[in-house]
C-alpha positions in Angstrom: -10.9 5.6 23.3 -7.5 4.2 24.3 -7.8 1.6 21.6 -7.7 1.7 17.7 -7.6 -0.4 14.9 -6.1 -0.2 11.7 -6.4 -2.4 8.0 -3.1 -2.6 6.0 -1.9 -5.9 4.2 1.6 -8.1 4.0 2.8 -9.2 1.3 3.5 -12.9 0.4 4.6 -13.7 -2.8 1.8 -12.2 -5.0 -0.3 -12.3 -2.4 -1.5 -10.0 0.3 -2.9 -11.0 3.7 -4.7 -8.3 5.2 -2.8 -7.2 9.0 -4.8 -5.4 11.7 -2.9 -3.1 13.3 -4.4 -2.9 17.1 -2.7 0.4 19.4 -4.0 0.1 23.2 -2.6 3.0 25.4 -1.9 1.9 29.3 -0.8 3.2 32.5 2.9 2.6 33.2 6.2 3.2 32.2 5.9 5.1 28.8 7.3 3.4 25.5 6.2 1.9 22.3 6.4 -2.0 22.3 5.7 -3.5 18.6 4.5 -7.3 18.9 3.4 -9.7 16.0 6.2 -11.2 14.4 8.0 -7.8 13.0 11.1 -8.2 11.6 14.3 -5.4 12.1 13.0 -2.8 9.8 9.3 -3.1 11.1 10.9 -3.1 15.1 12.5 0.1 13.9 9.3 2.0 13.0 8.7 3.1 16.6 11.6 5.5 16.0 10.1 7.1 12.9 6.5 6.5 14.0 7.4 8.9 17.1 9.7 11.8 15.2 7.5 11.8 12.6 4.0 12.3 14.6 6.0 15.1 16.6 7.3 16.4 13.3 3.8 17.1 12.4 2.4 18.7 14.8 0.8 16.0 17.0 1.3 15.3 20.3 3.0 12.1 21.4 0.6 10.4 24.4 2.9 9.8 27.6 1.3 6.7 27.8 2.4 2.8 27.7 1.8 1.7 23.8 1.1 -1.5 22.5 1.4 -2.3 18.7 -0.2 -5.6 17.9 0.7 -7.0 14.1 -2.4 -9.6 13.9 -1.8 -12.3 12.9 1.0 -12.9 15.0 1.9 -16.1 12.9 2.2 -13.8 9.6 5.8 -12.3 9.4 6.1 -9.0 8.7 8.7 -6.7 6.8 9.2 -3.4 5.3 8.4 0.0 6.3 5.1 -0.3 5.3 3.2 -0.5 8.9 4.7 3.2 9.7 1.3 5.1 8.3 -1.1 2.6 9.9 0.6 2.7 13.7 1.2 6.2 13.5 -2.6 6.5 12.6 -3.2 3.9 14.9 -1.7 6.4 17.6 -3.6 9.6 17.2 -6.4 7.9 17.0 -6.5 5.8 20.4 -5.2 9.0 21.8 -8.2 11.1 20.2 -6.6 13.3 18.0 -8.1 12.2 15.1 -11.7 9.9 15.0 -11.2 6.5 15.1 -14.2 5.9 12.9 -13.0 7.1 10.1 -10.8 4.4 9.9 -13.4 1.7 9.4 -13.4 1.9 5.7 -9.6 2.7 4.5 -6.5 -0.1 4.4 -3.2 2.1 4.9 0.1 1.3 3.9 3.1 3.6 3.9 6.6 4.5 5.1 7.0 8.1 7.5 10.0 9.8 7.0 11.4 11.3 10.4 9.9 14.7 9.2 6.1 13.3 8.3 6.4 12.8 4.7 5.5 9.9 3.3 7.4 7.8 1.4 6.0 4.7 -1.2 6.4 0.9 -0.3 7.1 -2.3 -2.3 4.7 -4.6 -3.2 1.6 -1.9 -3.9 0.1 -3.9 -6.6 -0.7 -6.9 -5.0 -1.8 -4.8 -2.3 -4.1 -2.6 -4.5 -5.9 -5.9 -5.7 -6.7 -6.8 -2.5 -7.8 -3.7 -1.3 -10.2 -3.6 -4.6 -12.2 -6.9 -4.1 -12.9 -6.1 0.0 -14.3 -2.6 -1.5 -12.6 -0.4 0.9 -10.6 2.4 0.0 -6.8 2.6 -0.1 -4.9 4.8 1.4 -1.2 4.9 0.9 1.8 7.8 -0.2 1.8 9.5 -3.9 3.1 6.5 -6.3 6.1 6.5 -8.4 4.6 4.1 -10.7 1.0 3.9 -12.7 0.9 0.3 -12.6 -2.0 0.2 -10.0 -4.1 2.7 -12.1 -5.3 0.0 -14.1 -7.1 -1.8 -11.7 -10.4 -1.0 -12.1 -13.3 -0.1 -9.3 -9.9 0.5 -7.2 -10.7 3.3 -4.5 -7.1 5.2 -4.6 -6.1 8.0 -2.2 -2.6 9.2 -2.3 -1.2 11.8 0.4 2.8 13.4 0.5 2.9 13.7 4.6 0.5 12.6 7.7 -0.9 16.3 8.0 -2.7 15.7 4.8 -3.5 12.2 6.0 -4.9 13.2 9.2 -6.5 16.6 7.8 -8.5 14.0 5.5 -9.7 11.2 7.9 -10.7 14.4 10.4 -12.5 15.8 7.7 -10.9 19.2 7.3 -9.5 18.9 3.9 -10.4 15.8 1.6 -7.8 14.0 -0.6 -8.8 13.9 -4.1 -9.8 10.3 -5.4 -7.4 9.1 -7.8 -9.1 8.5 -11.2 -8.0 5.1 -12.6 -6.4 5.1 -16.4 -8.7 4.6 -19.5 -7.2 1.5 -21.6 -6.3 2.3 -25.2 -8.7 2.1 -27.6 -8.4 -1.3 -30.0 -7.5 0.3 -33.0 -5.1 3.0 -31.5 -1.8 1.0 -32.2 -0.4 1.1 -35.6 2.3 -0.7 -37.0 3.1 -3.7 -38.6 1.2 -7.2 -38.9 2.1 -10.7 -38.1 0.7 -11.8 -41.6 3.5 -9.2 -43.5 6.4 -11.2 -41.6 8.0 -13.0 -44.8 9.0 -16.9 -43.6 9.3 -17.8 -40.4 6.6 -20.4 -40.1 7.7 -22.1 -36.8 8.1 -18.4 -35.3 5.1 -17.8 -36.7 3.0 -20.5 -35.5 4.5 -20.4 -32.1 3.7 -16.5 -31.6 0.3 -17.5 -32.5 -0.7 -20.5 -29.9 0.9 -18.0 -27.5 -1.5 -15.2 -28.0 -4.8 -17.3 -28.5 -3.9 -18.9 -25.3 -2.7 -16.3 -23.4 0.7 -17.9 -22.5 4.3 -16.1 -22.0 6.3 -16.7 -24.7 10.4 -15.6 -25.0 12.3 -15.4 -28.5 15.7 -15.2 -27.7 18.4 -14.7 -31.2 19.4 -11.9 -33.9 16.8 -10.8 -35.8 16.2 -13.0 -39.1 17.9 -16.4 -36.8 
């Protein structure tokens, strides 16, 4: 198999187009092209793709390779494509099976030594991921914010070894449990109805939360 395909998703605004990554290995003059609309830092992952895939343990193919961002017309940015090409890679070159691919969407940045470092815009990315029912697959997360998202198939991995081990089927990657909501009654404090005057404050705080809309006080307390 000389060609492999791999999910990951953009981000636009609070949205997130999914991206196929397609790698083709040719005949010819050996070197990594990346096409698709990438901007500087995505350009730039051919130099981490390739120390980092080395770094591991892999072998880089002495081929001609062709990244291809689809949809061209989508611009892309970040570091986020670095996972899914270098997966992209072993996998048209047959180091790991491509058809463990078919269910996973893969974002993540590669350090030059393999180690996988978090991206911006994960939660967007997450919600995505969640409704098309495949599993994400992405680097251990700073945050908890996408924990929350319920029915969210979550796999988090600190280098490509660990990646690859999983996809090949050698050593599985724990599914990340989401976080159980806190139960109604577990905050205590005080009421709105104790708050002495205030009526406009009052009633405004009120049509907020029974309409679900944001609402900003701004002043010293008592104003």
């Amino acid at each position: 198999m000389s060609l492999a395909v791999v999910r990951s998703r953009a981000t636009f605004g609070i949205e997130a187009p999914l991206v196929e990554i397609e790698v083709h290995l040719s005949k010819g003059l050996p070197g990594l092209s990346i096409v698709g609309l990438p901007e500087t830092a995505v350009k730039e992952s051919r130099h981490r793709v390739r120390s980092a895939i080395l770094n591991s343990g892999f072998e880089f193919p002495v081929r001609r390779i062709t990244v291809n961002l689809a949809p061209a017309d989508l611009p892309k940015e970040g570091g986020r494509y670095d996972l899914p090409i270098a997966l992209g890679i072993l996998a048209a070159s047959g180091q790991i099976p491509f058809q463990s691919l078919m269910n996973y969407e893969v974002v993540g940045e590669l350090a030059l030594t393999g180690e996988l470092r978090p991206c911006r815009g994960l939660l967007p990315i997450a919600i995505a991921s969640q409704k098309t029912g495949r599993s994400l697959l992405t680097a251990k997360l700073p945050s908890e914010e996408i924990f929350f998202i319920n029915g969210l198939s979550l796999y988090t991995a600190g280098n490509l070894i660990d990646v690859c081990s999983h996809l090949s089927g050698a050593q599985q990657l724990p599914v990340e449990s989401p976080m159980q909501p806190l139960p109604e009654n577990s905050l205590e404090g005080l009421d709105l109805s104790q708050v002495q005057g205030q009526p406009h404050a009052r009633r405004a705080l009120e049509i907020a939360a029974a309409g679900g809309h944001s609402l900003l006080m701004v002043g010293p307390p008592g104003s």
